[in-house]
N, C-alpha and C positions, 0 to 999 in steps of 0.2 A: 400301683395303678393297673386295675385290668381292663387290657383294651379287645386282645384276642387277633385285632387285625393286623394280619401280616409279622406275628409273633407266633414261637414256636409252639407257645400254649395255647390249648382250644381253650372257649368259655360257651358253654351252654346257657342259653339264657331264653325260657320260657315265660310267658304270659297266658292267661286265661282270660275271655269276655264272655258275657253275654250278649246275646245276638237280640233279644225282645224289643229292647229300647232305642238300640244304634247299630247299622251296620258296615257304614263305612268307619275305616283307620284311616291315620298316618303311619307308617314305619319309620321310623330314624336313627340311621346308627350315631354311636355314641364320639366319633371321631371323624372329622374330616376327609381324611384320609382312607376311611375306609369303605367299601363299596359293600352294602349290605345283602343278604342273602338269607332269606325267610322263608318258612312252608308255616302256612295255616291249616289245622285238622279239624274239622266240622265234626259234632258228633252223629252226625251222622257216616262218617265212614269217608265223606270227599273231604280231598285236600287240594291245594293250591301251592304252588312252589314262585316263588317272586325274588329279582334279583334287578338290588338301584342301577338305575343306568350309568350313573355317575358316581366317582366317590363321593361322601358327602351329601347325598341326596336321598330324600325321600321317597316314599313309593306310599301312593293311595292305594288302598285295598276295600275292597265292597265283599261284603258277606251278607248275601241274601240267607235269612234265615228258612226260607222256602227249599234250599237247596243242602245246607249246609246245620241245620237244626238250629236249637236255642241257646247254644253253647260253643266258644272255639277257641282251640290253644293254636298260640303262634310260637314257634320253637328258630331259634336262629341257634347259631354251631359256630360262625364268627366273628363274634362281638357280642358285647352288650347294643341290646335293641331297647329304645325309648319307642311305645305304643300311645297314641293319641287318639282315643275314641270320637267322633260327634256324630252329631243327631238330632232329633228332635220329636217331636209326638206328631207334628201336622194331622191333626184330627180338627178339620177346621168346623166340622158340625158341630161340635162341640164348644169350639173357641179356643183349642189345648192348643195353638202354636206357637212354639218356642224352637230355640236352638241352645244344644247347650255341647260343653268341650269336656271329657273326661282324662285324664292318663290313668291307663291300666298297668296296675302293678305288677314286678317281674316276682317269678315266683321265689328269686334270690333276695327278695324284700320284704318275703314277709318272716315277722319273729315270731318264735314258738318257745312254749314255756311258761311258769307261771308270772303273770305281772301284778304289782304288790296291791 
């Protein structure tokens, strides 16, 4: 089981979004118990450094793409971090309003190699 909080092992655990479509998160560490600790890096150069108030808890995060580019990794150093995208078009001249919920995969998740 890796949990990383409050064990003597780190676990690095990165995620990647895009910023075009959605710019709020969820953060969520992956245990109860443990009180998460995040920095988000904009490609543009700004970062954000975020820590739950509570163990157990989540933390909303807003990444204006205006400030922060079209792209952003979120890096946690103590646990595994569960990312929860949403958003929506609100383009209502159009009629394009929806809402929809993504999880953004860690980068510990994705498989490389051939698949058959």
């Amino acid at each position: 089981m890796i949990s990383g909080c409050g064990s003597k092992s780190e676990v690095e655990d990165i995620h990647f979004t895009g910023l075009l479509d959605a710019q709020y998160l969820y953060l969520t560490p992956a245990s109860a118990k443990c009180r998460q600790s995040s920095t988000a890096y904009g490609a543009t150069g700004k970062n954000v450094s975020t820590v739950g108030p509570v163990p157990g808890s989540s933390v909303e995060l807003h990444l204006d793409s205006a400030i922060y580019g079209d792209n952003a990794g979120i890096q946690s150093l103590n646990g595994v971090l569960q990312v929860l995208r949403y958003g929506g078009y609100g383009v209502k001249a159009s009629g394009l309003v929806g809402l929809y919920l993504d999880l953004d995969v860690s980068w510990m998740q994705f498989i490389t190699g051939r698949a058959p």
